[in-house]
C-alpha positions in Angstrom: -13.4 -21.6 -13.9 -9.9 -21.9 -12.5 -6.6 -22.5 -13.7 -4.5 -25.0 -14.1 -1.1 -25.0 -14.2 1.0 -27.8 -16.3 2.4 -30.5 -13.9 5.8 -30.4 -15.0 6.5 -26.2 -14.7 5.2 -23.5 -12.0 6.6 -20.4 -13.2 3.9 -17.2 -12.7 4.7 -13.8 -14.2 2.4 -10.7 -12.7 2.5 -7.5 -14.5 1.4 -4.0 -12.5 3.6 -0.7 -12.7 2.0 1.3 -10.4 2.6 2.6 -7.3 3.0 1.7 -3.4 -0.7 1.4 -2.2 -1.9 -0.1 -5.7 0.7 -2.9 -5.0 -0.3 -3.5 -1.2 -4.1 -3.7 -2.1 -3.2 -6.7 -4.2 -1.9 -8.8 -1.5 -5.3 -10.2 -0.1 -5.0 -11.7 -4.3 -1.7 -12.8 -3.8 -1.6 -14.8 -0.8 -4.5 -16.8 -2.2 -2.4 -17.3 -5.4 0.3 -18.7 -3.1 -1.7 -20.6 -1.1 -3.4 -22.0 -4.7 0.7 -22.6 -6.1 2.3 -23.7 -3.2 5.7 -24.5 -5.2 4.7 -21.9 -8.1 7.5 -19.7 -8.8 6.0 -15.8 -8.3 7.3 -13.2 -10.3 6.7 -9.6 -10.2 7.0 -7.1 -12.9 6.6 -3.8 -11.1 8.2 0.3 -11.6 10.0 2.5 -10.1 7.4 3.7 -7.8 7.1 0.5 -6.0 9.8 -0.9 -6.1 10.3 -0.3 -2.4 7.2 -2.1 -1.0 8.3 -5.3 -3.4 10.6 -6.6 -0.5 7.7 -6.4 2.1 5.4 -8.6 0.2 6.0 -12.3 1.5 3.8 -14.1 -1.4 6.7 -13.4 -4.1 9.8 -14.6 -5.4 11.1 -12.1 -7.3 10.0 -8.5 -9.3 11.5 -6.9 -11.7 11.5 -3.4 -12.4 10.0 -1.5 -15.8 11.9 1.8 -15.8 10.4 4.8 -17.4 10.7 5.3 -21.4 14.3 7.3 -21.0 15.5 4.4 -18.5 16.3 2.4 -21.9 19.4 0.6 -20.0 17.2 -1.2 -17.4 14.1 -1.7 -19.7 16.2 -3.5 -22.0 17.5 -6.0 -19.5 14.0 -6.6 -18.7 13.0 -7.7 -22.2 16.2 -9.8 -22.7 15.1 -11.6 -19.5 11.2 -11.8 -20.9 12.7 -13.2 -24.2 15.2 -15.5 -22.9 13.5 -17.0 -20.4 11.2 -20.1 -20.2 7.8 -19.9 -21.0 5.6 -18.5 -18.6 2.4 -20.9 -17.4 0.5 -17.9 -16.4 0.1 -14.7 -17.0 -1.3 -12.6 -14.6 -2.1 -8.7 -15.7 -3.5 -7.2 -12.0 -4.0 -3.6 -13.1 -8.0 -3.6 -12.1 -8.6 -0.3 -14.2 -11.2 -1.0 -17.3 -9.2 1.5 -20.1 -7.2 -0.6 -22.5 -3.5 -0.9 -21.2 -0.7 -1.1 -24.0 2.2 -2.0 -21.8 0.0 -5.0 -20.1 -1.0 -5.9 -23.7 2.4 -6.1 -24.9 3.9 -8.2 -21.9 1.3 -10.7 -22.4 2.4 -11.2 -26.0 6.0 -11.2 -24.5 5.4 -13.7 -22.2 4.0 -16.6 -24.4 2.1 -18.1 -21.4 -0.1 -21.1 -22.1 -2.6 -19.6 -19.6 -3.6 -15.4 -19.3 -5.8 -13.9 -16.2 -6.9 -10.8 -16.5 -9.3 -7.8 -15.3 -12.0 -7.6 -18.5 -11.3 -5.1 -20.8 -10.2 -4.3 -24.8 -7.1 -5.9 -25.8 -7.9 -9.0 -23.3 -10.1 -11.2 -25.2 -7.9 -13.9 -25.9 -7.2 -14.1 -22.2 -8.5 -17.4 -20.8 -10.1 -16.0 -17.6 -11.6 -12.6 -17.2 -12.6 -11.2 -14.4 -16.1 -8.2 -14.6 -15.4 -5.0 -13.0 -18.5 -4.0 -11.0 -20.0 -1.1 -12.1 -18.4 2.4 -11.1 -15.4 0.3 -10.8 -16.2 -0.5 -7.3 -13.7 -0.5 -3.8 -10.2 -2.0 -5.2 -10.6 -4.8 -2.8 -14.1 -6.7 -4.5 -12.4 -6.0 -7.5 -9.4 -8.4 -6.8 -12.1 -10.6 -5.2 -13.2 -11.0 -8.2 -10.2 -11.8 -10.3 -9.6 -14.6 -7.1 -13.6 -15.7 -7.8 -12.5 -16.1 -11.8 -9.4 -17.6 -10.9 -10.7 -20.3 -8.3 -8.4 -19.1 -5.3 -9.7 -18.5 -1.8 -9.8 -14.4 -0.8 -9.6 -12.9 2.4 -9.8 -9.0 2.1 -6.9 -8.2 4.5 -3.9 -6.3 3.0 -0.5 -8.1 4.5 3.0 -7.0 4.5 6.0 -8.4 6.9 8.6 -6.6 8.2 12.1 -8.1 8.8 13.4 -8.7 12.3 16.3 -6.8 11.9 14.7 -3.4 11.0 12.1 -4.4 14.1 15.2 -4.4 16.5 16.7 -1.5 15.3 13.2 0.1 15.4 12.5 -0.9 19.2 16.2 0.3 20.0 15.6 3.7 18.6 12.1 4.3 20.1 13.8 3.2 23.6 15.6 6.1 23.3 12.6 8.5 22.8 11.2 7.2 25.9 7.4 7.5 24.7 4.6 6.4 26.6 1.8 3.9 25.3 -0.2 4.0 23.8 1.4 6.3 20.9 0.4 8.0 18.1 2.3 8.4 14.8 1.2 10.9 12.5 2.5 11.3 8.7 1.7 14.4 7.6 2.5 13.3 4.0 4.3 16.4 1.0 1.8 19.0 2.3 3.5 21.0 -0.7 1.3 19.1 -3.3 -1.9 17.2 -4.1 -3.3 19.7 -1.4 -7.1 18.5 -1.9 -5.3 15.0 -0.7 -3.5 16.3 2.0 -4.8 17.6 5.8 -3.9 21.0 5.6 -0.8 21.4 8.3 -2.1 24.3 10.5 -4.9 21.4 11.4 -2.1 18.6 12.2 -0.5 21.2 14.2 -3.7 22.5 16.5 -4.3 18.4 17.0 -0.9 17.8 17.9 -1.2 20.6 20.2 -4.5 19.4 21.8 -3.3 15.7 21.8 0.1 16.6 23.8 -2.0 18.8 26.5 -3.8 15.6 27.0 0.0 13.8 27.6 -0.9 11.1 24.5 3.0 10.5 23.3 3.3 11.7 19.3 5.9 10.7 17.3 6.4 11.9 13.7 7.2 10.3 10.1 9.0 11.4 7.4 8.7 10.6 3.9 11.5 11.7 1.0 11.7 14.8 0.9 9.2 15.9 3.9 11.8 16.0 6.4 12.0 19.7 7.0 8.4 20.1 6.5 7.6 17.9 9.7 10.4 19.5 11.7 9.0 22.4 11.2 5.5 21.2 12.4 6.7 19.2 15.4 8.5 22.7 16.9 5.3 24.6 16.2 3.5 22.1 18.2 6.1 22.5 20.6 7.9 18.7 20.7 11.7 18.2 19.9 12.5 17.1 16.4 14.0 14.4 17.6 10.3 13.0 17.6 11.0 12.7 13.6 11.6 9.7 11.9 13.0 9.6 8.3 12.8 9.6 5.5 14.4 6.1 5.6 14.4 3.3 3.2 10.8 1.4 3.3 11.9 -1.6 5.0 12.9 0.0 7.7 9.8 2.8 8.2 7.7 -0.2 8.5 9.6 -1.4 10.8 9.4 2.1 13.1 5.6 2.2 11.7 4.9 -1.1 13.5 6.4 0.8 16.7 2.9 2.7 16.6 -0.8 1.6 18.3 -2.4 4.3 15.8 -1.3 5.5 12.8 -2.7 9.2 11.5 -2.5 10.6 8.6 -4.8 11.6 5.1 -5.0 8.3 3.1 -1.8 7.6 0.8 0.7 4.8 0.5 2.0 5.2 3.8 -1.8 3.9 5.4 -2.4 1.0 3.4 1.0 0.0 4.6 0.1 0.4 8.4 -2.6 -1.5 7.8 -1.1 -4.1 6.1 2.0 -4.5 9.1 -1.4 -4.8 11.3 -1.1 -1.4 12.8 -4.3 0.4 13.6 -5.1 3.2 11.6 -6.7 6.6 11.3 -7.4 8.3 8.2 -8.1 11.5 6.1 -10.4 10.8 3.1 -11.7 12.6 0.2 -15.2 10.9 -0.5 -14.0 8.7 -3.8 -11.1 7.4 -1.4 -13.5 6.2 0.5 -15.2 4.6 -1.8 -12.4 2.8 -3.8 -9.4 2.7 -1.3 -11.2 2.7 2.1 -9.3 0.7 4.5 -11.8 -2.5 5.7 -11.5 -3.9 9.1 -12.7 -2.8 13.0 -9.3 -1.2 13.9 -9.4 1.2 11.0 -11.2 4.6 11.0 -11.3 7.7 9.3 -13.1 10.8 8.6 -14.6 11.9 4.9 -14.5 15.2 3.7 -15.3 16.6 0.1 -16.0 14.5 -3.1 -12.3 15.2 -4.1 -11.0 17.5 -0.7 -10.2 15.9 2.9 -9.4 19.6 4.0 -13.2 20.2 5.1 -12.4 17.3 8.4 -12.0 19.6 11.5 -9.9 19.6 14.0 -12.4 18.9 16.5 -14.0 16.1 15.1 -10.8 14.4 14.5 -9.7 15.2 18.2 -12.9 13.8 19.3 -12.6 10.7 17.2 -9.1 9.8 18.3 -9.8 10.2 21.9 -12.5 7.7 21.1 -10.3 5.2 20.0 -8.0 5.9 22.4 -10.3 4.7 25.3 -11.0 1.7 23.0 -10.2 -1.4 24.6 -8.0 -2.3 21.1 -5.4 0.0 22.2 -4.8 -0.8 25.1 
């Protein structure tokens, strides 16, 4: 059964604190909500860790930011604007994860929305419309077609994000510079110095980057915070100029340099799902659950699958193999 919103007031509220790739994944979800509440005002309540992708997501209005416990300064403007505001029509709580969620609990109290859409779980059955969780969870992307399903809004499973055209000028200016051929390959090595079951191990990035520049495919290189020195010092062992490098640099523009890319490499972390959603083809590194919750849908996304919980078991040789593949594909060319 859907919902209805009162005639006379559109104001949404969406609740999920998690991090870059949770927030992309919701955006199949959220364009169907806009396209449901055309003139709906669409507000975000989002943290720290994703605060960054917010600005990229075109089926918003506005997000607000819960801090951490210590940031009491920024959480307390946050419930002065929850208790001073309007009442909310709708409440929306997107976290798809079945364990009983104290924060989304309390916002929906906080909120006094006439109408409360929800994943199903404990401390959600007053919530007018619930959506079941398949099973095992299930990939993220049925489960938000299923919260669009409860909710009565149309669902296309294809992440979306926009860049803005003045990051995309800047971006094309830049990469004039580098003078790289097409198609070109941009490889995000991701912080090699943790999660290392997540991560391609780097002596494998650098014997591909070796084997893809003596075929003469241009590479470049991206940089996340903090990884800056760790992919200069990749890109000279492969024997390129570090000039190749890009970042770190504020999200809004990365996309932009991102978009500059026919094929994006790297293991699977925040960084693909946001290739994917600027409509950049995309190769990927996956630990068998990734692929079965996070996989990235669509023809001009591949990837290789390693361990249960460990990509590091994907050789080099399959994955040079692979992207040569889709290199002679007629999509990149």
């Amino acid at each position: 059964m859907g919902v209805s919103l009162p005639p006379h007031s559109r104001r949404i509220l969406m609740f999920y604190p998690r991090r870059i790739g949770d927030w992309v994944v919701t955006t199949p979800f959220l364009r169907g909500l806009r396209q449901k509440f055309p003139e709906a005002e669409i507000v975000a309540v989002a943290s720290a860790k994703s605060a960054a992708v917010m600005p990229l997501i075109p089926f918003i209005d506005r997000f607000l930011i819960l801090g951490r416990p210590e940031n009491v300064g920024q959480n307390l403007k946050l419930l002065k604007f929850l208790l001073t505001s309007d009442r909310w029509d709708l409440y929306i709580d997107l976290d798809p994860n079945p364990a009983f969620s104290r924060g989304g609990w309390i916002f929906s109290c906080l909120t006094r929305s006439e109408s409360k859409a929800a994943f199903e779980r404990m401390g959600n059955e007053n919530f007018q419309v619930r959506a079941h969780l398949p099973k095992g969870g299930g990939p993220m992307l049925e489960r938000y077609e299923r919260l669009s399903r409860a909710m009565d809004i149309p669902y296309q499973p294809r992440p979306e994000l926009r860049a803005f055209p003045e990051d995309e000028k800047m971006a094309a200016r830049e990469m004039e510079s580098l003078n790289l051929g097409r198609p070109r390959i941009l490889i995000h090595p991701g912080d090699l110095k943790r999660e290392e079951g997540l991560r391609w191990p780097r002596e494998k990035f650098v014997q591909l980057g070796k084997r893809l520049v003596a075929e003469k495919i241009p590479l470049f290189f991206l940089a996340g915070p903090g990884e800056r020195e760790t992919v200069e010092s990749l890109t000279t062992e492969i024997g390129l100029s570090s000039s190749l490098v890009i970042g770190p640099r504020p999200l809004k523009e990365a996309a932009a340099f991102i978009r500059q890319a026919d094929l994006f490499v790297s293991s699977l972390n925040g960084s693909s799902h946001v290739a994917a959603a600027l409509g950049v083809p995309t190769f990927s590194f996956y630990m068998g659950y990734d692929w079965e919750v996070w996989q990235i849908p669509g023809e001009n996304h591949w990837g290789l699958v390693g361990g249960e919980r460990d990509c590091r078991s994907i050789t080099v040789e399959e994955t040079y193999e692979a992207i040569k593949k889709i290199i002679k594909s007629a999509s990149l060319k």
